[in-house]
FINUKOL-331403 format. One record per residue (C-alpha): residue number from 1; chain; x, y, z. Coordinates in steps of 0.001 Angstrom, whole numbers, plus 524288, in hexadecimal, padded with zeros to 5 digits. Layout:
FINUKOL-331403
R   n chain    c1    c2    c3
R NUM     A     X     Y     Z
...
//
This chain:
FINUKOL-331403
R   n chain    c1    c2    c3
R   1     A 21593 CCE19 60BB8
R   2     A 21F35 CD5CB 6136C
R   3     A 21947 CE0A2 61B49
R   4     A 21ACA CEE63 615F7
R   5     A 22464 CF750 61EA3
R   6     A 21A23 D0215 620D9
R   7     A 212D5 CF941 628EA
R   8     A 21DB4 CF811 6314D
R   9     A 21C86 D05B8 634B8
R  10     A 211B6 D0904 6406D
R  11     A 208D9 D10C4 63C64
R  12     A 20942 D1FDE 64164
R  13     A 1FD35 D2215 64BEA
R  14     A 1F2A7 D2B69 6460E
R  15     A 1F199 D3305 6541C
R  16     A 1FE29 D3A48 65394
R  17     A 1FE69 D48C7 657D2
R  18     A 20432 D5369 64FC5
R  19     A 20BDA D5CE9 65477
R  20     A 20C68 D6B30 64FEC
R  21     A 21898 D74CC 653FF
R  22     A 21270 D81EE 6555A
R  23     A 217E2 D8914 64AB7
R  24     A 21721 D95F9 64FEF
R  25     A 221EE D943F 659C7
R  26     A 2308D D9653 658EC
R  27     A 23CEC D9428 6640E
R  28     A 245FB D9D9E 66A02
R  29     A 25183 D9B33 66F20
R  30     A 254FA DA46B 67B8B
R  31     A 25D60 DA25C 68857
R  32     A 25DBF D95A3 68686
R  33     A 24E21 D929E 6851E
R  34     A 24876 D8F95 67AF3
R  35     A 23B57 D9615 67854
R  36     A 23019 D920F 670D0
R  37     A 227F2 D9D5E 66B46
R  38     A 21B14 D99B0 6668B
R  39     A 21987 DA900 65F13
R  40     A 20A2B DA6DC 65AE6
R  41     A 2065C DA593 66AD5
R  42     A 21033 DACD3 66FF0
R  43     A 2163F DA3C5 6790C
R  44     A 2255E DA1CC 67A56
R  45     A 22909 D939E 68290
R  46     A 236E2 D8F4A 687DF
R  47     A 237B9 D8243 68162
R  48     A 2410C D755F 686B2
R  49     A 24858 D6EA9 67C87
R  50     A 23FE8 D625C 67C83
R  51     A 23584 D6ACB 67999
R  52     A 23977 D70A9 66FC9
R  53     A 23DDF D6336 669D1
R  54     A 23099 D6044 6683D
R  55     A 22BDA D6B8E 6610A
R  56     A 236EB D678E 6563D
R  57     A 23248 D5B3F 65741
R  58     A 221B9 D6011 654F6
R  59     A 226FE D67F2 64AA1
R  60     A 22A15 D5CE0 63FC3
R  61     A 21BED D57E7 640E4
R  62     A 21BBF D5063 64D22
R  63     A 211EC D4652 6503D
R  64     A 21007 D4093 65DBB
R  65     A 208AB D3612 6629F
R  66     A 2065D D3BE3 66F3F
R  67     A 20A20 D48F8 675AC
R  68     A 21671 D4A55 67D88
R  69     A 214D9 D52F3 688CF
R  70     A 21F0F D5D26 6820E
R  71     A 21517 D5DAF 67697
R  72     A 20AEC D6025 6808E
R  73     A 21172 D6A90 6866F
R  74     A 21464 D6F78 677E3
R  75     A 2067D D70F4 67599
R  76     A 2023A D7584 68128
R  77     A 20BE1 D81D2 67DFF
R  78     A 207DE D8197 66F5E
R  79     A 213BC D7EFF 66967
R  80     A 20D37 D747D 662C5
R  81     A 1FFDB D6EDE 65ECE
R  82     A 1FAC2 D6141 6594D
R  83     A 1F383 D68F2 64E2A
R  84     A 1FBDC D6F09 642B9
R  85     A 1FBFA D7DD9 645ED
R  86     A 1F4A2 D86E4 63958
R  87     A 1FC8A D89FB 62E33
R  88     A 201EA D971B 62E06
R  89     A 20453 D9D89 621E2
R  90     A 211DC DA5B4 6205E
R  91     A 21BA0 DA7BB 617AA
R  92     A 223EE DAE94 61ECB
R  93     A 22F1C DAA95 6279E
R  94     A 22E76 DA401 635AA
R  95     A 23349 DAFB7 63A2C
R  96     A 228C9 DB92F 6362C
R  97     A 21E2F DAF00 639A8
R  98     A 22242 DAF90 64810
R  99     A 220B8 DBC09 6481C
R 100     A 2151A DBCCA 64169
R 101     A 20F12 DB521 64A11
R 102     A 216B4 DB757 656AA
R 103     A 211D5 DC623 6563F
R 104     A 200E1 DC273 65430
R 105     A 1F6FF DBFBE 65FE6
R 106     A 20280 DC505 66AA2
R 107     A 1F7EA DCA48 6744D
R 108     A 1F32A DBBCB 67473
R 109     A 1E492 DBE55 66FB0
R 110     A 1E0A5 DC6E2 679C4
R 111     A 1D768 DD0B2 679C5
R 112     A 1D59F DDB35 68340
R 113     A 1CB11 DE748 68625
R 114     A 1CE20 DF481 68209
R 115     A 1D1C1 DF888 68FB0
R 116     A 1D9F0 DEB04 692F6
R 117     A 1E0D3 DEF40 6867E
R 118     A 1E28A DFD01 68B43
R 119     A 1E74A DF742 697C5
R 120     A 1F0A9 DEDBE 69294
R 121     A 1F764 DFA74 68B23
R 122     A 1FB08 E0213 69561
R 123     A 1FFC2 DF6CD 69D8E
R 124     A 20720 DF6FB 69130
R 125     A 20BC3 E02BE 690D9
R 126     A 20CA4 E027D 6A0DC
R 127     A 21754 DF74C 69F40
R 128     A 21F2E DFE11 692D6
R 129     A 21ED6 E0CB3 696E9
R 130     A 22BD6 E0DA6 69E9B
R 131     A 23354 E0621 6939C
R 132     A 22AEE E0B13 6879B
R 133     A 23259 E16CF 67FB8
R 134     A 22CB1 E20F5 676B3
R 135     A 2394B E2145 6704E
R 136     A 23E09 E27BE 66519
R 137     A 24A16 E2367 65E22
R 138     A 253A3 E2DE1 65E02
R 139     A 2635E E2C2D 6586A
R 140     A 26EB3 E32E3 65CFD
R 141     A 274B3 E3A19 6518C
R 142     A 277B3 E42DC 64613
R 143     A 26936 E4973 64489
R 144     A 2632D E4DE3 63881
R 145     A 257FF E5757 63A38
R 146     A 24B0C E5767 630EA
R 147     A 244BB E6365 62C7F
R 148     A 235BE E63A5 630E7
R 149     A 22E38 E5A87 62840
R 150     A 225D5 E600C 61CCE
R 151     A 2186C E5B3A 61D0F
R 152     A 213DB E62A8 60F64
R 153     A 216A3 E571F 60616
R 154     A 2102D E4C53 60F78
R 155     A 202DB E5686 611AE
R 156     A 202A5 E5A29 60275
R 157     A 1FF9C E4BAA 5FF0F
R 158     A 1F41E E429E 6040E
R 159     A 1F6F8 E34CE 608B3
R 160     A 1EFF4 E2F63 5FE55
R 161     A 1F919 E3452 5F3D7
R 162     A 20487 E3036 5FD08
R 163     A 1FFE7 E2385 5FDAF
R 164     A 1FFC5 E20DE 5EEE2
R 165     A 20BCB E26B9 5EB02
R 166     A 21348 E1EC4 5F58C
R 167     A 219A8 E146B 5EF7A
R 168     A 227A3 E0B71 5F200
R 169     A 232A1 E1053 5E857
R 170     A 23DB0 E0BE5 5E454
R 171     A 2462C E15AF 5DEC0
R 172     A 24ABF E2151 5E4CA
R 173     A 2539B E2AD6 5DDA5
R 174     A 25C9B E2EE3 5E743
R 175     A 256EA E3E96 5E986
R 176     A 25843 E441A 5F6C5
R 177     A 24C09 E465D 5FF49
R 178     A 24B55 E531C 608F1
R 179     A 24D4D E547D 616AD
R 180     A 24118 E595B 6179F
R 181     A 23A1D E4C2B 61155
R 182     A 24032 E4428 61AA1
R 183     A 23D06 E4AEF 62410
R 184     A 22FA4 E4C83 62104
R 185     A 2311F E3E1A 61FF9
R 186     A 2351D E3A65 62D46
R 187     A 22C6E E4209 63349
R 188     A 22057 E3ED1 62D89
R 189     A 223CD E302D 62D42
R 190     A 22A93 E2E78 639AC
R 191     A 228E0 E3A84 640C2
R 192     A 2213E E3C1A 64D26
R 193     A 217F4 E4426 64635
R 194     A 20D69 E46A6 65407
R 195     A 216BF E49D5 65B89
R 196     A 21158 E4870 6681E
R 197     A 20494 E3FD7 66B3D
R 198     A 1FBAA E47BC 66F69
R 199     A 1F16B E3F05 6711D
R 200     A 1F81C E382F 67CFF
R 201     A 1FCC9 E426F 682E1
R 202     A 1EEEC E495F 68376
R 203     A 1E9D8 E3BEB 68999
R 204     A 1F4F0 E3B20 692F5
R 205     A 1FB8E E2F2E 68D64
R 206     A 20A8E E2DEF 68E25
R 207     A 20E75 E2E29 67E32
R 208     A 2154E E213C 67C2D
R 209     A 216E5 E2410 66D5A
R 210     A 21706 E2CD5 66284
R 211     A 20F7C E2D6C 655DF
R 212     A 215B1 E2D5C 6455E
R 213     A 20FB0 E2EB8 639D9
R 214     A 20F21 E20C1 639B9
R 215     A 20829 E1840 643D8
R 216     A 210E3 E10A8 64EF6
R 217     A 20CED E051F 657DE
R 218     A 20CB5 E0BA5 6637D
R 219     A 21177 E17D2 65EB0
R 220     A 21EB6 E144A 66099
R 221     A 22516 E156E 653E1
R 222     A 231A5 E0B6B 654BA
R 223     A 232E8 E0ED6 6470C
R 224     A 23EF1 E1772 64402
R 225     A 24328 E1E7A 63689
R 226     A 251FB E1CBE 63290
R 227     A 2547A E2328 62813
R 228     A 25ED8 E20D9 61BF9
R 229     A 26228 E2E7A 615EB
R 230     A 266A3 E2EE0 60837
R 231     A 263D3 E3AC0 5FF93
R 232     A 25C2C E4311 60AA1
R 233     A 26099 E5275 60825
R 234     A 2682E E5751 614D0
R 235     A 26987 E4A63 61C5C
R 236     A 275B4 E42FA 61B14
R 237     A 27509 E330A 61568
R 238     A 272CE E2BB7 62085
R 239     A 26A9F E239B 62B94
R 240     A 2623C E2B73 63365
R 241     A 2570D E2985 63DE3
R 242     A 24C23 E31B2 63DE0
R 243     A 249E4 E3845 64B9F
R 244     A 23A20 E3A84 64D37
R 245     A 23B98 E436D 65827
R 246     A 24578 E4BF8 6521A
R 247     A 241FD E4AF9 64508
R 248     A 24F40 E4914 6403E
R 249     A 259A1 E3C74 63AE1
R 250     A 264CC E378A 642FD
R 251     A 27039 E3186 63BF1
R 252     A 27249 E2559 63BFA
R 253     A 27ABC E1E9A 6321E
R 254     A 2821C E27B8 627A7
R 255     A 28617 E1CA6 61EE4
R 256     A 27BA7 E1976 614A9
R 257     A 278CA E15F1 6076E
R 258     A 27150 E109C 5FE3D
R 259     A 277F5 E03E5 5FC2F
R 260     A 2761B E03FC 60BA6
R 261     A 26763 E05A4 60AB1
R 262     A 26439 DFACB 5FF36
R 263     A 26F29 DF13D 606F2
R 264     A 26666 DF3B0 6143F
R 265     A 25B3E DEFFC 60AD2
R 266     A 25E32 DE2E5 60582
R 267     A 26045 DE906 5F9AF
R 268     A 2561E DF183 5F655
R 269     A 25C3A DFBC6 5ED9E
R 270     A 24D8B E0327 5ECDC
R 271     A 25385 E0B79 5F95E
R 272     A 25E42 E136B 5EEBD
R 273     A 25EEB E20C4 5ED0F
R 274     A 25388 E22BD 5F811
R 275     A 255C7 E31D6 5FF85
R 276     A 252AD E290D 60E76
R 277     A 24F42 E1997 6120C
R 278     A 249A6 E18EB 61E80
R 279     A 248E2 E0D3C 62787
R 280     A 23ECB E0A1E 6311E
R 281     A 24540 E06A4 63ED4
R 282     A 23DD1 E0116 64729
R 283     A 242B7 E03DE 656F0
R 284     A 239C8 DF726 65D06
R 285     A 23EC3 DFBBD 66A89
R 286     A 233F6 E075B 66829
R 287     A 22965 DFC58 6674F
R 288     A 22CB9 DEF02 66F22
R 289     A 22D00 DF7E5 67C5D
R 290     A 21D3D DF910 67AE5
R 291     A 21AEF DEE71 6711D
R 292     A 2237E DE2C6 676A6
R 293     A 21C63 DD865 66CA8
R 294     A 222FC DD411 6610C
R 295     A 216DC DD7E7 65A39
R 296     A 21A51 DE644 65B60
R 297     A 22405 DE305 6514C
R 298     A 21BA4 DE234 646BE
R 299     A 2170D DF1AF 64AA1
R 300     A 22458 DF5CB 647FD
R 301     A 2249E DF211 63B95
R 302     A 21643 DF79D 63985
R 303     A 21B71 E03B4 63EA7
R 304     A 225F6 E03EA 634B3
R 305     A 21C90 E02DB 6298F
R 306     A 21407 E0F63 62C3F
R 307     A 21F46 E1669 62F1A
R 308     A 22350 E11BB 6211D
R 309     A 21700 E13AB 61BEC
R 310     A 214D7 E2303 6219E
R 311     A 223E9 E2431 61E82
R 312     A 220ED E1E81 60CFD
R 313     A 213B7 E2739 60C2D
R 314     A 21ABB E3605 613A3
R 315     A 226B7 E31E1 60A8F
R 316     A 21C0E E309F 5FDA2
R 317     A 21697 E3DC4 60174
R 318     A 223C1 E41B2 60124
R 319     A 225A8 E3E5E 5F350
R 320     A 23013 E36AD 5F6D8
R 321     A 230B9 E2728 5F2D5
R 322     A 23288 E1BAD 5FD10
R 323     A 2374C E0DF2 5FC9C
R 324     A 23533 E0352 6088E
R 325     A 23BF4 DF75A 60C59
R 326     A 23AAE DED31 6172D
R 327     A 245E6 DE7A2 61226
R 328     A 253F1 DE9F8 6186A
R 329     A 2609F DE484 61FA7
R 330     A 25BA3 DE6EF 62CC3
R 331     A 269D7 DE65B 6318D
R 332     A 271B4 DEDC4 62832
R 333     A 264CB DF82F 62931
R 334     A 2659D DF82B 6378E
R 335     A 275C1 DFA8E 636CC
R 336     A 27371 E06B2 62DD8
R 337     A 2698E E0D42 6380D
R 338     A 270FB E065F 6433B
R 339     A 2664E E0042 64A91
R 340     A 2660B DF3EB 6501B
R 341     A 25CA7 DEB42 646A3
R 342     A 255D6 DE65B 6540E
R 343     A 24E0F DEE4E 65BAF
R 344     A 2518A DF9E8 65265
R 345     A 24EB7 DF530 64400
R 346     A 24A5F DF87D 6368F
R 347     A 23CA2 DF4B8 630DD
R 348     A 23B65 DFB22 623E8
R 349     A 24196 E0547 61AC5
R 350     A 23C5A E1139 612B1
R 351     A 245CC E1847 6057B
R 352     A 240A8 E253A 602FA
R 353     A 243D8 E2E31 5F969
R 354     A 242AC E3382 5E95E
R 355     A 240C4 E29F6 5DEE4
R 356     A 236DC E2371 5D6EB
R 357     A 22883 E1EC4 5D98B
R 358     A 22B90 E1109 5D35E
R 359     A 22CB0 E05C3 5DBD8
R 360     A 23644 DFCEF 5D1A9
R 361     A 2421A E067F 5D133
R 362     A 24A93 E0772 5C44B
R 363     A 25611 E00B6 5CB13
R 364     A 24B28 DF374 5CF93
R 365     A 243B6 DF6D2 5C078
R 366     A 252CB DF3D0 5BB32
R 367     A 2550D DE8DE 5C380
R 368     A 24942 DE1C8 5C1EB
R 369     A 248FC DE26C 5B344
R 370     A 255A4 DDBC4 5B284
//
């Protein structure tokens, strides 16, 4: 009987070694190098091309007899590993996995004593103190001055009650707020309500910061208020900046409207006939100078949310209703306040104004029963 042709074919040793790519590692191309950054353990490597050949190779499942002295070396720098790595559950994008994971364990596991701590701060603050700025952003232009705020409404009702009338809506009718609530608003939400710290200053410490309503990772408040008048009585239409320290809006941009504001949204018509939008600008410039980790992004955005949050529950006591969104053009929003999207960029977006407490408008009711 004629031999079958699977016998022909050697059979495959039972001692071969897997190979595992570390998937937690990603290449950049710069000045000609390429670089290998394993993001979990924090350690960037210029790679040559024949290594780099090889981790292609390891990724399709490779199986070796015996180790090459390149996949020696590989291991030995932890790019790869002869047992499969854990599964890791996400369902988001590369993208936000890197930097999921590229921002956790940075300090490399170390602990240290309360005063190695203490002394590893001011060597800190030693090495940033001639570059660090306790800046304020402040615009050259046509001011608009704010009356004093009035505090009556926000001391007449308790937090509780605040807290459970604040809700998102979706329809506002188009009626004009006062002066005087915005500017009640701004200060109470963005304002440097302290003034001075006192505490440092009476312990003879140099005052590297300043204190809000809302809380700030290292008191440095990167987060900015630019504001989108509509239907506010005595200020013009228009893009303004709020100016802490003066307690006043700079123009910025005349030309606005309401097709403007849903088109910067994607869309999202819920912004109509609101008296103000206000978007959250984050300046990182005021953080990276202290906080040089890409970490410290993540407390921008953390910073953004309480300054929402104070900025939804002061607006509530107002009797005034709110909408939020995390969901814009970041270009065509960054061309209306002309900033530069990079290191000066939006995070999130507030509507304020008169309307109903309903969160399904009659315009979205009327679409959605079609």
């Amino acid at each position: 009987m004629e031999k079958s042709i699977l016998s022909k074919i050697p059979a495959k040793p039972d001692n071969l070694i897997n190979l595992y790519l570390n998937p937690y590692i990603f290449l950049l191309i710069i000045e000609g190098k390429v670089i290998v950054w394993d993001y979990k353990n924090h350690v960037q490597l210029e790679i040559e091309e024949l290594y780099l050949k090889r981790l292609i190779q390891i990724s399709h499942g490779l199986k070796v007899a015996t180790l090459s002295e390149i996949d020696k070396e590989l291991l030995k720098e932890k790019l790869i590993q002869t047992e499969a790595y854990p599964a890791f559950n996400w369902k988001w994008d590369e993208l936000s996995k890197i930097y999921h994971i590229g921002t956790q364990d940075i300090d490399g596991g170390k602990s240290l004593s309360e005063e190695a701590w203490v002394e590893w701060y001011l060597e800190l603050c030693e090495t940033i103190k001639d570059d660090f700025k306790n800046s304020f952003i402040e615009y050259v232009g046509e001011e608009v001055s704010l009356p004093a705020p009035n505090l009556s409404a926000l001391q007449a009702i308790s937090l509780w009650d605040v807290e459970e009338q604040r809700m998102t809506s979706r329809s506002f009718n188009g009626k004009s707020i006062t002066k005087e609530q915005l500017s009640t608003l701004m200060y109470t939400s963005f304002g440097v309500i302290h003034g001075n710290w006192e505490e440092l200053q009476a312990k003879g410490f140099k005052q590297s910061g300043y204190r809000k309503s809302s809380p700030s990772g290292g008191a440095l408040h990167p987060i900015e208020a630019y504001l989108i008048v509509m239907n506010v009585e005595e200020i013009p239409a228009g893009i303004y900046h709020y100016n802490v320290i003066k307690h006043c809006l700079t123009l910025i941009n005349h030309s606005i409207s309401y097709d403007d504001i849903r088109n910067m949204l994607c869309g999202q018509f819920f912004a109509e006939g609101c008296s103000v939008g206000i978007f959250l600008v984050a300046h990182f410039e005021k953080v990276w100078t202290k906080y040089c980790h890409s970490r410290s992004y993540k407390d921008v955005y953390l910073d953004a949310g309480h300054l929402s949050q104070t900025l939804l529950l002061n607006t509530t006591a107002l009797g005034l209703r709110t909408w939020i969104s995390a969901w814009f053009r970041d270009t065509e929003v960054s061309r209306f306040l002309k900033i530069s999207g990079g290191d000066v960029a939006p995070v999130f977006y507030i509507s304020i104004g008169h309307g109903d407490k309903v969160a399904i408008s009659p315009k979205l009711e009327k679409i959605l029963n079609k």
